[in-house]
DRENBARO-925983 format. One record per atom (N, C-alpha, C): residue number from 0; residue in one letter; atom name; x, y, z. Coordinates in steps of 0.05 Angstrom, whole numbers, plus 5000, padded with zeros to 4 digits. Example, Ala and Ser with C-alpha at 12.3 -4.5 7.8 and 13.67 -1.06 7.14 Angstrom:
2
   seq   type   atom     xx     yy     zz
     0      A      N   5264   4886   5156
     0      A     CA   5246   4910   5156
     0      A      C   5264   4934   5156
     1      S      N   5257   4955   5142
     1      S     CA   5273   4979   5143
     1      S      C   5258   5001   5157
***
This chain:
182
   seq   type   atom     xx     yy     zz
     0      X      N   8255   8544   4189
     0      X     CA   8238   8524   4202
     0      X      C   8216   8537   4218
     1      X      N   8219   8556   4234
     1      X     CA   8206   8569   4248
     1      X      C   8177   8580   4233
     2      X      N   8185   8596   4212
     2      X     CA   8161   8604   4185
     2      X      C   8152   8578   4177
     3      X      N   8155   8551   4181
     3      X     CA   8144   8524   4178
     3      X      C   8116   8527   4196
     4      X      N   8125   8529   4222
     4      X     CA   8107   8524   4238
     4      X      C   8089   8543   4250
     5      X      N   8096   8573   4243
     5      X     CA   8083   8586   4244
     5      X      C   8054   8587   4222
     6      X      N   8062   8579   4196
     6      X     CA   8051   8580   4172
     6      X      C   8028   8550   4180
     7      X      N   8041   8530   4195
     7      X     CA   8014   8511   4204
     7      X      C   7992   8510   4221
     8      X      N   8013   8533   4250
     8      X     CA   7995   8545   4267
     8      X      C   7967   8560   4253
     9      X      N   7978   8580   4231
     9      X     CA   7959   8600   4219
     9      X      C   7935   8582   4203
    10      X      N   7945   8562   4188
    10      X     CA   7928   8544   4168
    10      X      C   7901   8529   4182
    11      X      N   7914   8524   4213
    11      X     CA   7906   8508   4238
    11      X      C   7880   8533   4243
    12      X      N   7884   8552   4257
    12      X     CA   7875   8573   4264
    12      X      C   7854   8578   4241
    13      X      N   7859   8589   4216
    13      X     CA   7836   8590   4188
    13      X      C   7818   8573   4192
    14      X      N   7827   8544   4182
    14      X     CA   7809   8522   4180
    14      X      C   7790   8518   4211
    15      X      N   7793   8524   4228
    15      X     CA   7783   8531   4253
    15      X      C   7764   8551   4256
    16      X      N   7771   8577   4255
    16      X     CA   7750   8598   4245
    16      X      C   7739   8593   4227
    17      X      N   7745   8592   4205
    17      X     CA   7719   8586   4184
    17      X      C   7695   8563   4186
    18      X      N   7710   8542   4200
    18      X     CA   7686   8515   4209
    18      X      C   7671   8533   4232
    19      X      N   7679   8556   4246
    19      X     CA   7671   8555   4273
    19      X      C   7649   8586   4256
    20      X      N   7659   8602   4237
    20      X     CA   7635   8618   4231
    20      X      C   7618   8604   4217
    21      X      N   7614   8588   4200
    21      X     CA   7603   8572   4183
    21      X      C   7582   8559   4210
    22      X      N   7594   8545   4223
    22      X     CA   7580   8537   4247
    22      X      C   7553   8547   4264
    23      X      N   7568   8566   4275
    23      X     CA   7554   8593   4282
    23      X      C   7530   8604   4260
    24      X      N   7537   8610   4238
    24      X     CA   7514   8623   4221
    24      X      C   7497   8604   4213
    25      X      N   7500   8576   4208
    25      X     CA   7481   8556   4203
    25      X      C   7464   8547   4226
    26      X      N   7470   8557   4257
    26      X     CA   7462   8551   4280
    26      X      C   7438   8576   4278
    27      X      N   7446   8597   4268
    27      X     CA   7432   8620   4266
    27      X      C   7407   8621   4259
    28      X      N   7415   8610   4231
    28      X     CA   7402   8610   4204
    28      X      C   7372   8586   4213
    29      X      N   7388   8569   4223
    29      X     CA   7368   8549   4232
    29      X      C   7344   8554   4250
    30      X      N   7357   8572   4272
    30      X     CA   7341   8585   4293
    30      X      C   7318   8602   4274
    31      X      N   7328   8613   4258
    31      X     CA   7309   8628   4240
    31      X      C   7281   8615   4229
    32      X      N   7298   8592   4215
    32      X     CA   7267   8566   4207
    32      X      C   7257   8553   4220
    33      X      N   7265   8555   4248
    33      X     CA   7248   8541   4259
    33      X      C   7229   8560   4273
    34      X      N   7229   8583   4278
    34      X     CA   7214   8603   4282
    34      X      C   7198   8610   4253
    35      X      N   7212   8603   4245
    35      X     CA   7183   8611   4218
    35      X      C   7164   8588   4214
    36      X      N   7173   8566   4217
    36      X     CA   7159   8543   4214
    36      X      C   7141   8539   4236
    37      X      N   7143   8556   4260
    37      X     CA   7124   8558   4287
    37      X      C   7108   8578   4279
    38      X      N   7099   8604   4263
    38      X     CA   7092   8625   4238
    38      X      C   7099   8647   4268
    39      X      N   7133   8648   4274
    39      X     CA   7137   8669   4300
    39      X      C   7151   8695   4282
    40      X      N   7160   8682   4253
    40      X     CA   7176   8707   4241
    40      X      C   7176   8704   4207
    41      X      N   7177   8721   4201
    41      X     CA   7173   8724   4167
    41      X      C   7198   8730   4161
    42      X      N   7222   8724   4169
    42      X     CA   7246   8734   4154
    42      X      C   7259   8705   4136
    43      X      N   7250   8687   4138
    43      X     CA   7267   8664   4130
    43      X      C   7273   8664   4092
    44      X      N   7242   8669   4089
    44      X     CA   7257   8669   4065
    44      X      C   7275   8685   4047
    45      X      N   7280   8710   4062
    45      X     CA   7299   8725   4056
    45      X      C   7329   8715   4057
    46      X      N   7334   8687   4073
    46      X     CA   7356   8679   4082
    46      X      C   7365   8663   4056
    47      X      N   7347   8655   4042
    47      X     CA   7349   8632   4025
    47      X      C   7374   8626   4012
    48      X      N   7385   8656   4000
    48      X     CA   7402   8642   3986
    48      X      C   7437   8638   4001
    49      X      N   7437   8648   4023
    49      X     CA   7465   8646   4046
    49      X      C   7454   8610   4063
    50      X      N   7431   8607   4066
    50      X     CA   7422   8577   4071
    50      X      C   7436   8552   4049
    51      X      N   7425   8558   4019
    51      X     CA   7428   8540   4004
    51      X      C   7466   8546   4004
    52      X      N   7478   8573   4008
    52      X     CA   7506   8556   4002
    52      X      C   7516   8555   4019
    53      X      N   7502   8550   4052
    53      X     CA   7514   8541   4061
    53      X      C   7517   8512   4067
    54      X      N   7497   8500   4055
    54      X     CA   7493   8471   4048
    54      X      C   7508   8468   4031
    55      X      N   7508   8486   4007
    55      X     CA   7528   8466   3988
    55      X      C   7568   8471   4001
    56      X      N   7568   8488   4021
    56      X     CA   7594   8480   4030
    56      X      C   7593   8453   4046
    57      X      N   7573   8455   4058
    57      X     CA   7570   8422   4078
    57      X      C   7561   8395   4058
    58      X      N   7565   8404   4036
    58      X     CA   7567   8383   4016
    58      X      C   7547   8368   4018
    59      X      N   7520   8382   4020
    59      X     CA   7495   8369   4021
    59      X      C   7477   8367   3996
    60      X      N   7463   8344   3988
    60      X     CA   7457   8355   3966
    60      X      C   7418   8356   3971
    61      X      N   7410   8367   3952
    61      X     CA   7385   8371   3943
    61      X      C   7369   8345   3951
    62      X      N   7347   8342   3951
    62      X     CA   7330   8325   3944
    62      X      C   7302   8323   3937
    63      X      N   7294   8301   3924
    63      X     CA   7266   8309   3905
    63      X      C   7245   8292   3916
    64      X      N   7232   8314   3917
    64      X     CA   7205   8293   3928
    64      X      C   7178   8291   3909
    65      X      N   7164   8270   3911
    65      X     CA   7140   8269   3896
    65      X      C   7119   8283   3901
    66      X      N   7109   8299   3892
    66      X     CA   7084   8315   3901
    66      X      C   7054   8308   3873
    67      X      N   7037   8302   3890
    67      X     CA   7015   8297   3872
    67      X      C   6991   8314   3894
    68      X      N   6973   8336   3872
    68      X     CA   6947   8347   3879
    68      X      C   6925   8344   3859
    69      X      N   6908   8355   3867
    69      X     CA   6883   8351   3846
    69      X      C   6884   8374   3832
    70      X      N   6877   8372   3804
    70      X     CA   6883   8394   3780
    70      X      C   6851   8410   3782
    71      X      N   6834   8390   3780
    71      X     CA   6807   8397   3775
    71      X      C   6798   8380   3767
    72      X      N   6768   8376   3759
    72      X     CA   6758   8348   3740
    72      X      C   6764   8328   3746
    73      X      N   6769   8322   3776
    73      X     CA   6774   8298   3783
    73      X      C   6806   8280   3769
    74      X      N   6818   8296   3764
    74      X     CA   6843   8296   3755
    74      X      C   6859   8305   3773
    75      X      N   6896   8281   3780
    75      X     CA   6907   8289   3789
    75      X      C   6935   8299   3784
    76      X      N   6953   8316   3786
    76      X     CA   6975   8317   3778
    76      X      C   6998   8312   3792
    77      X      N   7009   8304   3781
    77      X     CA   7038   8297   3797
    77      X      C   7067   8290   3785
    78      X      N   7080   8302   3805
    78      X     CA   7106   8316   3794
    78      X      C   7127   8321   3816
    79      X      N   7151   8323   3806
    79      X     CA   7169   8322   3835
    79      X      C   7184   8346   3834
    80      X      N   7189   8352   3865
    80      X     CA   7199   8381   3866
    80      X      C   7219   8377   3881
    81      X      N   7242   8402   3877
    81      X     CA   7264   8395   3896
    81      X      C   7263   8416   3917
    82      X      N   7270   8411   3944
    82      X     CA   7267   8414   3965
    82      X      C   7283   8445   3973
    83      X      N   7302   8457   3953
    83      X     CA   7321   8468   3969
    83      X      C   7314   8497   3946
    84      X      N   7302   8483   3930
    84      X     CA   7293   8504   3906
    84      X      C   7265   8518   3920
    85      X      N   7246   8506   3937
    85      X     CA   7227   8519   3941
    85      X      C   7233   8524   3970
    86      X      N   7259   8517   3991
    86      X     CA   7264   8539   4012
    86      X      C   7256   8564   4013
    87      X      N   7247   8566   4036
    87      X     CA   7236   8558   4059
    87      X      C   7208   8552   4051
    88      X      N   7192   8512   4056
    88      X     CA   7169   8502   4053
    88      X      C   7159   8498   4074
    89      X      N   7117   8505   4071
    89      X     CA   7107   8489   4101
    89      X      C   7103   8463   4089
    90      X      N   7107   8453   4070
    90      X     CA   7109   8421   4069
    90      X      C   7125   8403   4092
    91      X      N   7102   8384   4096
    91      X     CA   7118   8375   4123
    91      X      C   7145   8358   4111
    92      X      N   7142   8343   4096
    92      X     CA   7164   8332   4076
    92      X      C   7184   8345   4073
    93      X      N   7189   8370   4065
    93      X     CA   7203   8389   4061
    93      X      C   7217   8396   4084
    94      X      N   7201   8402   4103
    94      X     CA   7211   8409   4138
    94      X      C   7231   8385   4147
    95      X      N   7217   8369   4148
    95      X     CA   7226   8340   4152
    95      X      C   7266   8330   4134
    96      X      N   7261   8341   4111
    96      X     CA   7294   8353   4100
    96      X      C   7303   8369   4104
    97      X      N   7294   8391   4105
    97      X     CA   7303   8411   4120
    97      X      C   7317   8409   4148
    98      X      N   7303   8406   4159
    98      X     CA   7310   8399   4186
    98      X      C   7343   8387   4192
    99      X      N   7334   8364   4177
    99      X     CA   7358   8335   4166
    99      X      C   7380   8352   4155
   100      X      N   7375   8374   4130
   100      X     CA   7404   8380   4119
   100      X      C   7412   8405   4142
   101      X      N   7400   8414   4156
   101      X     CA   7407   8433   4180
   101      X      C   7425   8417   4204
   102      X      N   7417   8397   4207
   102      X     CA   7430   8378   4228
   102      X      C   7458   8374   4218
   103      X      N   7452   8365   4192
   103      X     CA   7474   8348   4172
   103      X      C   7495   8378   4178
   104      X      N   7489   8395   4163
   104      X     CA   7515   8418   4160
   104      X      C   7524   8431   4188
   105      X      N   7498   8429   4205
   105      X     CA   7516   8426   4240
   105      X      C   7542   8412   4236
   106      X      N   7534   8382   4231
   106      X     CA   7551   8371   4241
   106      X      C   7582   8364   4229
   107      X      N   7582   8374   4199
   107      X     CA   7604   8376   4183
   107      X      C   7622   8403   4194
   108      X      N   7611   8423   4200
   108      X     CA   7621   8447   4210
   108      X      C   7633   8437   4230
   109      X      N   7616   8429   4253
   109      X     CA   7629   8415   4281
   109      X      C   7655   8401   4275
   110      X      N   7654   8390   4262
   110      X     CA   7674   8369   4252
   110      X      C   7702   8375   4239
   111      X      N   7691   8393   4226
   111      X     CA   7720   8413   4212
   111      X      C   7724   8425   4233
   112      X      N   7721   8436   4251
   112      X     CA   7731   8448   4270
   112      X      C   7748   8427   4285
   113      X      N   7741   8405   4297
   113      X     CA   7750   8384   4308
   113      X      C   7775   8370   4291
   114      X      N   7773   8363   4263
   114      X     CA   7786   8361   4252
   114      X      C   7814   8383   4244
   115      X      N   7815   8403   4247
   115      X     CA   7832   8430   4245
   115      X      C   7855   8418   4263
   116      X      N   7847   8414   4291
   116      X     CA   7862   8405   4310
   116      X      C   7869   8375   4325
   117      X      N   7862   8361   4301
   117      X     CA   7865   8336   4294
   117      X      C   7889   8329   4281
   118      X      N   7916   8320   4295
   118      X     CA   7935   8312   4275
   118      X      C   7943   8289   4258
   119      X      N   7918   8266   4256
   119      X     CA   7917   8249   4248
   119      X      C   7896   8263   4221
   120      X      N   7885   8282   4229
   120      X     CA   7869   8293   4200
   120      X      C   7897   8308   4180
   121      X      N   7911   8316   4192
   121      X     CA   7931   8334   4179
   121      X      C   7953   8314   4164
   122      X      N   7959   8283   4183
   122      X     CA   7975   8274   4171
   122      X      C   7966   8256   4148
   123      X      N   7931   8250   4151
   123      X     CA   7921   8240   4123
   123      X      C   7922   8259   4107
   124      X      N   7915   8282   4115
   124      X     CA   7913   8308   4092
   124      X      C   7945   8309   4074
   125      X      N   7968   8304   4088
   125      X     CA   7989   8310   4071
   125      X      C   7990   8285   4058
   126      X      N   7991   8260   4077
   126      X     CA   8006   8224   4061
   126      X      C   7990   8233   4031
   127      X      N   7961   8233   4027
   127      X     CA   7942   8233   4007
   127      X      C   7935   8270   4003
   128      X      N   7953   8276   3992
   128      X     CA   7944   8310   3992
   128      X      C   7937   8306   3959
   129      X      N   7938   8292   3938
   129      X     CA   7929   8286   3916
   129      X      C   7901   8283   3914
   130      X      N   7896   8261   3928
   130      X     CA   7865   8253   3933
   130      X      C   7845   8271   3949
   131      X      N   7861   8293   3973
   131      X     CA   7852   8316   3985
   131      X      C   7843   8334   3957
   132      X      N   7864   8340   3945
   132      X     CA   7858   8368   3918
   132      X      C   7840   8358   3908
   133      X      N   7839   8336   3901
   133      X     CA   7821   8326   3878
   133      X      C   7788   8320   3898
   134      X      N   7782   8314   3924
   134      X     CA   7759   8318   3932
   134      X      C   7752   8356   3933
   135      X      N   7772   8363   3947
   135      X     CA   7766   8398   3946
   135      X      C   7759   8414   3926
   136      X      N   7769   8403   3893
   136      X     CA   7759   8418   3877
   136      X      C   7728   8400   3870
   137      X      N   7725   8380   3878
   137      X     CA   7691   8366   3878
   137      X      C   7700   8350   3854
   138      X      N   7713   8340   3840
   138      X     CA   7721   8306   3821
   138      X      C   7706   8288   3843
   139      X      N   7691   8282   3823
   139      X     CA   7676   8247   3834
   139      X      C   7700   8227   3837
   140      X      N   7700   8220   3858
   140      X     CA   7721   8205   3860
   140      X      C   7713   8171   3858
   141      X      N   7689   8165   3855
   141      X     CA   7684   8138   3841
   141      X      C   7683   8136   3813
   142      X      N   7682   8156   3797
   142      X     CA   7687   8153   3765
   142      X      C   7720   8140   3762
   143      X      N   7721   8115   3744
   143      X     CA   7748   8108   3742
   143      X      C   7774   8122   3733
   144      X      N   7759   8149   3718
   144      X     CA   7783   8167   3704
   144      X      C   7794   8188   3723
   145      X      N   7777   8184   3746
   145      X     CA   7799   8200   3775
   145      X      C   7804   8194   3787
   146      X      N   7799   8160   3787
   146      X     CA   7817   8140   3801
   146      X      C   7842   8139   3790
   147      X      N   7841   8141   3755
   147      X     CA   7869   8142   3756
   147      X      C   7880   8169   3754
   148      X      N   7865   8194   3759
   148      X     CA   7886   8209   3761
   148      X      C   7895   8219   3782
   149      X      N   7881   8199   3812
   149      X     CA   7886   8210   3827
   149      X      C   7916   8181   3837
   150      X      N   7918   8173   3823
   150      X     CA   7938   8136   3831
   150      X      C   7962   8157   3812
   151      X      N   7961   8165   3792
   151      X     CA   7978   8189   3772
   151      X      C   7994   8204   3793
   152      X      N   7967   8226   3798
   152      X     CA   7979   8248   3821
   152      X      C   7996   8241   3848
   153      X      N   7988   8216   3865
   153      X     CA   7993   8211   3881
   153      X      C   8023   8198   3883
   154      X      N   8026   8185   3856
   154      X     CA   8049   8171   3843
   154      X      C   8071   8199   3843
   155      X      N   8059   8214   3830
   155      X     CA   8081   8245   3823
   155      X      C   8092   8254   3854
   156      X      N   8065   8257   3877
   156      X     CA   8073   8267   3900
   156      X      C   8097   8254   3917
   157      X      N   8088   8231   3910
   157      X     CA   8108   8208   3922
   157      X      C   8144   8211   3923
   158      X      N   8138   8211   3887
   158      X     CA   8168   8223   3879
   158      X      C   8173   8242   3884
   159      X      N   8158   8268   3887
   159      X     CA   8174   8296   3891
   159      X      C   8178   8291   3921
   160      X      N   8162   8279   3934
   160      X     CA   8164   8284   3966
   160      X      C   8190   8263   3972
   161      X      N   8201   8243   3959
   161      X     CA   8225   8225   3963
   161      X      C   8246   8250   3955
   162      X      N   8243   8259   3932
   162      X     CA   8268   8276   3931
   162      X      C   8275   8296   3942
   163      X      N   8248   8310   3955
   163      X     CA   8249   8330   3978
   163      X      C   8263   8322   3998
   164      X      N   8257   8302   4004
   164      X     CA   8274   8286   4030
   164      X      C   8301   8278   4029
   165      X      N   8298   8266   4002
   165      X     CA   8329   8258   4011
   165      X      C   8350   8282   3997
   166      X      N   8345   8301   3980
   166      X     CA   8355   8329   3965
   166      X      C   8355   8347   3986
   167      X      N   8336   8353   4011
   167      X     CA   8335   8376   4022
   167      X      C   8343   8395   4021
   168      X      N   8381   8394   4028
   168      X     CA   8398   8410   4032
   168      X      C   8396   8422   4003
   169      X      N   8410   8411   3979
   169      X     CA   8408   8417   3964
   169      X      C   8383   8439   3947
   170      X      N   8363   8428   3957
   170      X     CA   8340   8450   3951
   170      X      C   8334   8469   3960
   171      X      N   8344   8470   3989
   171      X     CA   8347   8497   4001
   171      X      C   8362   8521   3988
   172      X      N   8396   8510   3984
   172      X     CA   8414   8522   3973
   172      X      C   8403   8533   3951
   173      X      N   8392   8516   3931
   173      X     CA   8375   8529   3904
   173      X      C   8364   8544   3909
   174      X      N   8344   8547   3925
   174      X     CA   8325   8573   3938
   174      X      C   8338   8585   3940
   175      X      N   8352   8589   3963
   175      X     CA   8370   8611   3978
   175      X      C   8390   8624   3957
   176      X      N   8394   8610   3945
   176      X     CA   8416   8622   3920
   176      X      C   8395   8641   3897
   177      X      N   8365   8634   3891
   177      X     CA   8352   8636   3873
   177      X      C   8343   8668   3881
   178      X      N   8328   8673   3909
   178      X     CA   8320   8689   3925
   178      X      C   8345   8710   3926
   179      X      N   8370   8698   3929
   179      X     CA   8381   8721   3939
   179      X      C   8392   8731   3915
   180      X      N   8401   8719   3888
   180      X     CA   8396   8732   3865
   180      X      C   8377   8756   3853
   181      X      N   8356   8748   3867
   181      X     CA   8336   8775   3863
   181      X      C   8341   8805   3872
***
C-alpha cells in the first residue's frame, strides 16, 4: 500500500514539474518576442522551432490569415498564410496571434500545474481514465467512432475495476504467488 502512495506522490510531483518547466520556458520564450517585436534582439527566430512545440503541447492550433498585396500592374494577390509557419512575424495580425497563443499556453501550463494538485482532477482522471487515454493520445473525441470507443473502453474499465474491487484479495495472492515464482 505504501508503494501506492508513494507511486502517486511521484506522478503528483512529474505532472507538476513538467507544467512548471513548460511554464517557465514559454514565459521565457515569450520575453524573447516581445523584445524582438520592440527590434531590442535578433534571437527569436532561432527559437522557432522549441516555440511551435511548445504550442502544440498547449494544444494550440495554427491559424490562417488572409493576406492580399499588390503583384504589379495594378494587380492584386491574395492568399492565406499560416501564422505559426512564418514565426516569428512583424505582421501586426500575426503579433496579435501570437501574442494570444503565448497567453493561451501560459495559461494551460499554469493550469496543469494547479491541476497536478487538484484531487478532483485526479478523481476525474481515474472515474473516466478511458476518455483521459483517448484525449492524450489526440482521438477527436467528437467523431462518433470514438464515441463509441471510448463508451467500449469505459464499459471494459468499469468491469475490470468492479472485479478489482470486489476480487482484491484474490489478485494480490495471484501476484504474490506469480512474483515469487520467479
Amino acid at each position: 500500500m505504501n508503494y501506492i502512495i508513494y507511486l502517486a506522490i511521484l506522478i503528483i510531483i512529474i505532472k507538476f514539474t513538467i507544467n512548471l518547466y513548460y511554464f517557465l520556458l514559454c514565459k521565457h520564450f515569450y520575453k524573447i518576442y516581445k523584445e524582438w517585436c520592440l527590434y531590442l534582439n535578433n534571437n527569436c527566430p532561432q527559437t522557432k522551432s522549441k516555440v511551435l512545440r511548445i504550442f502544440r503541447k498547449a494544444h494550440i492550433k495554427d491559424c490562417r490569415i488572409p493576406v492580399s498585396e499588390p503583384s504589379g500592374c495594378g494587380k492584386v494577390a491574395s492568399y492565406s498564410s499560416m501564422v505559426f509557419d512564418n514565426y516569428p512575424a512583424i505582421d501586426e495580425r500575426c503579433i496579435v496571434f501570437t501574442n494570444r497563443a503565448y497567453e493561451e499556453a501560459l495559461g494551460y501550463f499554469k493550469y496543469g500545474m494547479i491541476d497536478s494538485i487538484n484531487p478532483f482532477y485526479w478523481i476525474e482522471t481515474i472515474v473516466f481514465l478511458p476518455k483521459s487515454v483517448l484525449d492524450y493520445i489526440g482521438i477527436d473525441t467528437d467523431k462518433v467512432s470514438s464515441k463509441v470507443l471510448n463508451v467500449v473502453f469505459t464499459f471494459i474499465w468499469w468491469v475490470i475495476a468492479t472485479f478489482g474491487v470486489l476480487y482484491k484479495d484474490n489478485i494480490i495472492s495471484i501476484i504474490n504467488n506469480f512474483i515469487n515464482s520467479l
